[in-house]
C-alpha positions in Angstrom: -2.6 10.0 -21.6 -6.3 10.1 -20.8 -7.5 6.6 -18.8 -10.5 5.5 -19.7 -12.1 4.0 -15.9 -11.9 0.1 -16.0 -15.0 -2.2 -18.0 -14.4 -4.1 -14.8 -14.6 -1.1 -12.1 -16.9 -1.5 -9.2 -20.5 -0.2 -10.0 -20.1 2.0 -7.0 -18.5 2.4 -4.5 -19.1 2.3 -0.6 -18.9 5.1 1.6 -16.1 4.5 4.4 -17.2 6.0 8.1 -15.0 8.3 10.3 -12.5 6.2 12.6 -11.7 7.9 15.3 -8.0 8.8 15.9 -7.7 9.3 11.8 -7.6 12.4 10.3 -6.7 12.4 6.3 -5.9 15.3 4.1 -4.5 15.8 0.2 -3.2 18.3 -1.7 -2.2 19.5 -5.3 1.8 20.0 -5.2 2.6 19.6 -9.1 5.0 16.9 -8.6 4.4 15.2 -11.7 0.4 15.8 -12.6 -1.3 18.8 -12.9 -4.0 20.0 -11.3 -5.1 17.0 -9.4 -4.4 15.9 -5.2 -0.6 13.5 -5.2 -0.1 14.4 -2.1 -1.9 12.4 1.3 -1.3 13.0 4.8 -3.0 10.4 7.6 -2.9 11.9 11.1 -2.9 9.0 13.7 -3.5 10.2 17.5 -0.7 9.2 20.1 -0.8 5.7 21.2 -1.7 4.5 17.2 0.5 1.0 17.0 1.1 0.2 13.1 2.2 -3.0 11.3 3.6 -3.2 7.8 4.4 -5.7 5.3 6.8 -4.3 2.5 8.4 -5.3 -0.8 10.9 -8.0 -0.9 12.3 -6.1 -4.3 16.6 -6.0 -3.8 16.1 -2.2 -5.5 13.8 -0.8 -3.2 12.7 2.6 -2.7 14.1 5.2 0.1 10.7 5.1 1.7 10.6 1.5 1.7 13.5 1.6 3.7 12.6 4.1 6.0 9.3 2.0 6.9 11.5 -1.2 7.3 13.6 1.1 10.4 10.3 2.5 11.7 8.2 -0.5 12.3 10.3 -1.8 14.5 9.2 1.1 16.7 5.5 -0.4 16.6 4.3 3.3 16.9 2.8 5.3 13.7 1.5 8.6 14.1 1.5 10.6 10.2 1.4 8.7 7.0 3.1 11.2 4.0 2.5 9.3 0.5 2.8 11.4 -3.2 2.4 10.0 -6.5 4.0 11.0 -9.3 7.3 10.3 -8.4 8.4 6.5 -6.7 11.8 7.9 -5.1 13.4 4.5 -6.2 17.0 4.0 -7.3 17.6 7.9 -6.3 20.6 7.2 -4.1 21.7 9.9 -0.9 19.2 12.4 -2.4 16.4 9.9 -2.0 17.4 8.9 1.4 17.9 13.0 2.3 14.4 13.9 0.9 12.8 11.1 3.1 14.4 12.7 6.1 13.6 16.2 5.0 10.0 14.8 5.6 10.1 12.9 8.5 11.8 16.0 9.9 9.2 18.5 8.8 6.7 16.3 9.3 8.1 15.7 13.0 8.1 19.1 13.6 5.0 20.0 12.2 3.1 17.5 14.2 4.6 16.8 17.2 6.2 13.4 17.2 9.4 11.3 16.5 10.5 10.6 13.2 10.5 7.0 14.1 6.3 7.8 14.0 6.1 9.2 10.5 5.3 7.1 7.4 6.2 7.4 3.8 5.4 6.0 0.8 6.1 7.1 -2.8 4.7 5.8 -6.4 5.6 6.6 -10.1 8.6 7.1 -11.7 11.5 5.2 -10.7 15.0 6.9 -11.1 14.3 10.4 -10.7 15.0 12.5 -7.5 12.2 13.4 -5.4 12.4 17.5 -4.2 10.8 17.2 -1.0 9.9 20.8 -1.1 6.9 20.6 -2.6 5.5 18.1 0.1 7.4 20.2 3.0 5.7 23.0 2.0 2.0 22.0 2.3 2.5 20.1 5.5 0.9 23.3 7.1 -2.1 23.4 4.6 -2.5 19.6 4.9 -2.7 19.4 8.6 -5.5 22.3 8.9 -7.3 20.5 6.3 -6.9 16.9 8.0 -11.0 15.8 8.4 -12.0 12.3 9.7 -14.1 12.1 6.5 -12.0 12.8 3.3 -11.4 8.5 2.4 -12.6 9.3 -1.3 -10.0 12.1 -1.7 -7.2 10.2 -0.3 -7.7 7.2 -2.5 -7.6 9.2 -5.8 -4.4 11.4 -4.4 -2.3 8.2 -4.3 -3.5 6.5 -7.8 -1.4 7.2 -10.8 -2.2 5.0 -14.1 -5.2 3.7 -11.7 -8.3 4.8 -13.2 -10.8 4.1 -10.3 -9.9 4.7 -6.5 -9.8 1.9 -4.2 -11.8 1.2 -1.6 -13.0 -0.8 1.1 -14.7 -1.0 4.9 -15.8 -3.4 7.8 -17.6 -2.7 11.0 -17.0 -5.9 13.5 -17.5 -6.8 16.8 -14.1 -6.4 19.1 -14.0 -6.7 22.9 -17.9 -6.1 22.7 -17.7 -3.0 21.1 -17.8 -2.2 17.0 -14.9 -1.5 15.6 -14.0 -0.4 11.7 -11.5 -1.3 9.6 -11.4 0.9 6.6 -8.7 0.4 3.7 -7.4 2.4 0.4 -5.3 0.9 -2.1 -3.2 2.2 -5.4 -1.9 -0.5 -8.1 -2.8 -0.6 -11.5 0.8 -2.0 -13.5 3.8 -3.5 -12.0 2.0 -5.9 -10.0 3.5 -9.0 -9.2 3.6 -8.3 -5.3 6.1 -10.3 -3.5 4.5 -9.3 0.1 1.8 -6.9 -0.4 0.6 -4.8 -3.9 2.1 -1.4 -4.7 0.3 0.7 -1.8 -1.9 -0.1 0.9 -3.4 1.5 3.9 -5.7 0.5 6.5 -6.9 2.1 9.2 -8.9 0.8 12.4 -9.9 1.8 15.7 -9.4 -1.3 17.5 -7.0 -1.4 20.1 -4.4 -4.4 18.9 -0.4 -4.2 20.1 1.7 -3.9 17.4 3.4 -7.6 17.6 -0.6 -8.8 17.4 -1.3 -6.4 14.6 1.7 -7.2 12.6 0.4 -11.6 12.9 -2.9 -10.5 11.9 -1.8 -8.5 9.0 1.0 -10.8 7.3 -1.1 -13.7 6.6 -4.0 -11.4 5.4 -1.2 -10.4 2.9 -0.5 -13.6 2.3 -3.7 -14.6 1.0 -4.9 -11.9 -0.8 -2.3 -9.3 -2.2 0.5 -12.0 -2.7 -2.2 -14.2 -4.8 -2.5 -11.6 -7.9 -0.6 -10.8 -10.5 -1.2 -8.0 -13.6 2.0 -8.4 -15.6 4.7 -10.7 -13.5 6.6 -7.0 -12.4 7.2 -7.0 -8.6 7.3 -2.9 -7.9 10.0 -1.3 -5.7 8.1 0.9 -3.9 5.4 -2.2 -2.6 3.6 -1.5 0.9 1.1 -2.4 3.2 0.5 -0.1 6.2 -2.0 -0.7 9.3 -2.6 1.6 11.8 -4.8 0.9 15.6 -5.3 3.9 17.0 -7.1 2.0 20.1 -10.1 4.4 20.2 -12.5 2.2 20.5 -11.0 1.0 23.8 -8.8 -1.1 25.6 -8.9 -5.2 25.4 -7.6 -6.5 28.4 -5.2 -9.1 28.0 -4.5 -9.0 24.6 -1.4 -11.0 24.0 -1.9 -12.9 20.7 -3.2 -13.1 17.0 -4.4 -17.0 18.3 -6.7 -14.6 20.9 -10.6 -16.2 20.3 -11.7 -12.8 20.6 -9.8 -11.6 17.3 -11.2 -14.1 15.1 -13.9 -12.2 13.9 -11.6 -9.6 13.3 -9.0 -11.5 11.5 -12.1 -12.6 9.2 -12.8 -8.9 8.3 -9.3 -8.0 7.5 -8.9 -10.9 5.7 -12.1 -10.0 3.5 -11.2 -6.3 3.4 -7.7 -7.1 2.1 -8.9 -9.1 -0.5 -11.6 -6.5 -1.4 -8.9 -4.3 -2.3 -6.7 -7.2 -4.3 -9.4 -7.7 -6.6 -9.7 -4.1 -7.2 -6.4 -3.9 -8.2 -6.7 -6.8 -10.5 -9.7 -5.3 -12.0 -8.0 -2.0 -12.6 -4.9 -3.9 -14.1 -3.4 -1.6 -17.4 -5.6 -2.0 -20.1 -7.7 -4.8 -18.8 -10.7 -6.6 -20.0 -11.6 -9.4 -18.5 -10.5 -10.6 -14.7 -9.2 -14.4 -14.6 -9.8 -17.1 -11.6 -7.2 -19.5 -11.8 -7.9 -22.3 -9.4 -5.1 -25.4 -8.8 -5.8 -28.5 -6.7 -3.8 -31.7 -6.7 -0.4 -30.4 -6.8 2.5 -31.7 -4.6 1.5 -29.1 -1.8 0.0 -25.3 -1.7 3.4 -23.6 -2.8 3.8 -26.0 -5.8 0.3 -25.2 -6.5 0.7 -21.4 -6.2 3.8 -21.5 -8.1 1.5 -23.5 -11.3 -0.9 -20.9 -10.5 1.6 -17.7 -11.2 3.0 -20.0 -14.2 0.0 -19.3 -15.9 -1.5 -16.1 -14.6 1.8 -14.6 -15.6 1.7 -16.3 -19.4 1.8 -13.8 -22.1 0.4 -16.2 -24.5 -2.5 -17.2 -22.1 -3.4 -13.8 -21.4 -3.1 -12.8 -25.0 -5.1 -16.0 -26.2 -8.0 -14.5 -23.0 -7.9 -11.4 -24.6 -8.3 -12.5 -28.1 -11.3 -14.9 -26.7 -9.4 -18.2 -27.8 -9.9 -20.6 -26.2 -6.7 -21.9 -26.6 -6.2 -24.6 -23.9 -2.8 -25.8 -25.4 -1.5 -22.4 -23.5 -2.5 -23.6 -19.9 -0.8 -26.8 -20.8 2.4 -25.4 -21.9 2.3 -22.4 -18.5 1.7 -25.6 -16.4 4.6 -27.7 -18.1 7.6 -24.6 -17.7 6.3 -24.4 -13.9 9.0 -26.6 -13.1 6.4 -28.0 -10.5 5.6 -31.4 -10.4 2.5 -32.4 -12.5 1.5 -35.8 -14.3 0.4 -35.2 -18.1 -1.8 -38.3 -17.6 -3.6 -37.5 -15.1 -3.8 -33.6 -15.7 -7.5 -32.1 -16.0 -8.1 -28.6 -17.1 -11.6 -27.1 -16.9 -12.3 -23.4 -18.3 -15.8 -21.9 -17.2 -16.3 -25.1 -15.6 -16.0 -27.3 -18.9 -13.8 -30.1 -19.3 -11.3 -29.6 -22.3 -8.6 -31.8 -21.5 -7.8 -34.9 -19.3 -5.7 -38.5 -19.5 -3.1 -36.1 -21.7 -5.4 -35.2 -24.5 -7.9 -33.1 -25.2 -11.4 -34.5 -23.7 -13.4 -37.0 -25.9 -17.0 -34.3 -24.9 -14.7 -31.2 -25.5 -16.5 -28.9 -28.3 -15.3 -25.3 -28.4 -18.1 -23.5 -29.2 -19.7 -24.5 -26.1 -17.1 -22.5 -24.0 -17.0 -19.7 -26.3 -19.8 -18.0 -24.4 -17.4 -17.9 -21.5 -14.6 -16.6 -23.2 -16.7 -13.4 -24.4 -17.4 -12.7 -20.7 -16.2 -10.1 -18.5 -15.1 -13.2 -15.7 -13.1 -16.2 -16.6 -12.6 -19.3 -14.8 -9.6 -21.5 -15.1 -9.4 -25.0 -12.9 -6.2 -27.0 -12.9 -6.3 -30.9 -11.1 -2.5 -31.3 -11.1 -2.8 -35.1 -10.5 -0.5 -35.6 -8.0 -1.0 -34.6 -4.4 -3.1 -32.8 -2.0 -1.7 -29.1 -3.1 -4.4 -26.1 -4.2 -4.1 -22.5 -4.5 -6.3 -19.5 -6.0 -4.7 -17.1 -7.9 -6.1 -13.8 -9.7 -4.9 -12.2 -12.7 -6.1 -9.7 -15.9 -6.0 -10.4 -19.8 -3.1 -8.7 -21.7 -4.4 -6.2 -24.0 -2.8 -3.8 -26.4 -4.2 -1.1 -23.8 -1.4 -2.3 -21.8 1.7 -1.2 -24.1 -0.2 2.0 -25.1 -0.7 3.1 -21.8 3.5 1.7 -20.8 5.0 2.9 -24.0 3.7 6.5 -22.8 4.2 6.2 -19.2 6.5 8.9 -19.2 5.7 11.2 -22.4 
């Protein structure tokens, strides 16, 4: 099926810089789509530490598991990702094709298995032939440039339809450093560490215990706060690679380091960058939705009350339609099984009081939201009533885009 790019894709997108000690590369190997890169290689130069953060799913994918083994090395030095084909609930012959590549890859590059990468997205069930992706290992790694970010975001996208994207340049150790990122996720995003694929690359030079405390709570506030249609993906992962051109930091021991902060801003921006792509590019999506909590019992209560209703058919349907159907937020709020006070609840949508002290608000009139509900952005606040608890939570409407573009998925 033919995807028409997102209403709510970025007006353009920003160019990402070389980073030195990165060298990408894609190519066409027919694995699923036809004439189109779904294969990316990412060359890292020895020394590159790496940090992950990966799905929590109990069905994971083989590369999942491979990246689980090889992070405890610390050392990453190739990244192999296709799309097409997720290599998830493929038993031995998933587990052999992802040593077939390490192998290859090993030997093709010069370094331990333990330092290759791999991540795989589509199609869950079906065996992966590594072949293909053997084969143009050769032809990859001749082609590897320091400037090919565009092409290596659109080679891991598969019902995407806008590649993902995102930099920072900040000051490190008195030097400038860059953080570029690239991100696939589109459906089956209800990420329960990270979104389906992520990689970031920088040329700070961070030890791979710091990396790994910079990179979780970046996760944590950005990719674990959106949600598309409640569906946590096997195949979900976050990869970040130093390669430590930029220089050595002397003394680098901690994430708590003074001299990271600035950095730990920038990732923290970047990853959310790349969140709200994903949201933006969410299956059949039409309008992205803010859903902010305060006064729950504490942040988790409040994140759970968020999900409750980012995850809401019936809200999302109601967003979608342009109703503004309030009664929805009540019920997504009430089936949290979070604590909440109907008395003292107060629910605000673009800012406009519609319901407080258990009833709808005395000043409520609908027609002066509906302006909001035609637009692209929609804001929903939630006062809980009953602590100190807040959270911010992103989601997409629910359109009939979404089943067309599901119920084909694999015709």
């Amino acid at each position: 099926m033919a995807l028409t790019i997102s209403p709510l894709a970025p007006a353009s997108f920003p160019h990402l810089p070389e980073i030195k000690g990165v060298r990408l590369a894609a190519a066409a190997t027919g694995i699923r789509y036809k004439n189109r890169p779904d294969v990316l290689l990412a060359l890292m130069d020895e020394g590159t530490t790496v940090a992950g953060c990966l799905t929590l799913s109990k069905s994971r994918s083989a590369p999942v598991d491979w990246c689980a083994d090889n992070l405890k090395t610390g050392k990453g030095r190739v990244l192999v990702c296709n799309a097409g084909n997720a290599n998830a609930f493929t038993g031995k012959a998933g587990v052999a094709t992802v040593k077939a590549v390490a192998s290859a890859a090993a030997k093709q590059f010069k370094c331990k298995m333990g330092e290759v990468f791999q991540a795989s997205t589509g199609v869950i069930g079906e065996p992966l032939n590594p072949a293909p992706i053997v084969s143009a290992l050769s032809e990859l790694g001749s082609a590897a440039s320091g400037d090919a970010w565009d092409m290596a975001a659109r080679s891991i996208m598969t019902t995407d339809t806008f590649q993902k994207v995102a930099t920072a340049q900040v000051k490190f150790g008195g030097k400038t450093v860059t953080i570029n990122g690239i991100a696939k996720g589109s459906g089956m995003i209800a990420p329960d560490m990270a979104t389906m694929l992520v990689f970031i690359f920088t040329d700070a030079a961070i030890p791979a215990k710091v990396l790994q405390k910079l990179l979780s709570p970046s996760v944590a506030r950005s990719f674990n706060n959106i949600t598309v249609d409640s569906d946590t993906s096997t195949s979900d992962t976050v990869l970040m690679f130093a390669t430590g051109a930029a220089g050595a930091v002397k003394d680098l021991k901690t994430a708590a380091d003074i001299r990271l902060k600035p950095f730990a801003k920038a990732l923290d921006s970047l990853c959310l960058d790349l969140a709200m792509q994903v949201v933006k590019d969410g299956e059949g999506a039409e309008k992205l939705i803010e859903i902010k909590i305060t006064g729950a019992e504490n942040d988790i209560a409040a994140k759970k009350i968020g999900m409750s209703i980012a995850n809401s058919p019936l809200v999302k349907t109601a967003i979608a339609g342009e109703d503004a159907n309030w009664g929805r937020i009540v019920m997504a709020i009430g089936k949290s099984g979070e604590k909440a006070l109907r008395d003292k609840l107060r629910i605000k949508i673009g800012g406009i009081l519609v319901a407080a002290k258990g009833m709808k608000d005395a000043n409520y009139k609908e027609a002066d939201i509906m302006p909001h509900m035609k637009g692209r952005d929609i804001k929903i606040e939630a006062d809980i009533g009953v602590g100190k608890g807040a959270a911010t939570v992103w989601t997409c409407d629910l359109t009939h885009r979404y089943i067309d573009i599901n119920g084909s998925y694999r015709s």
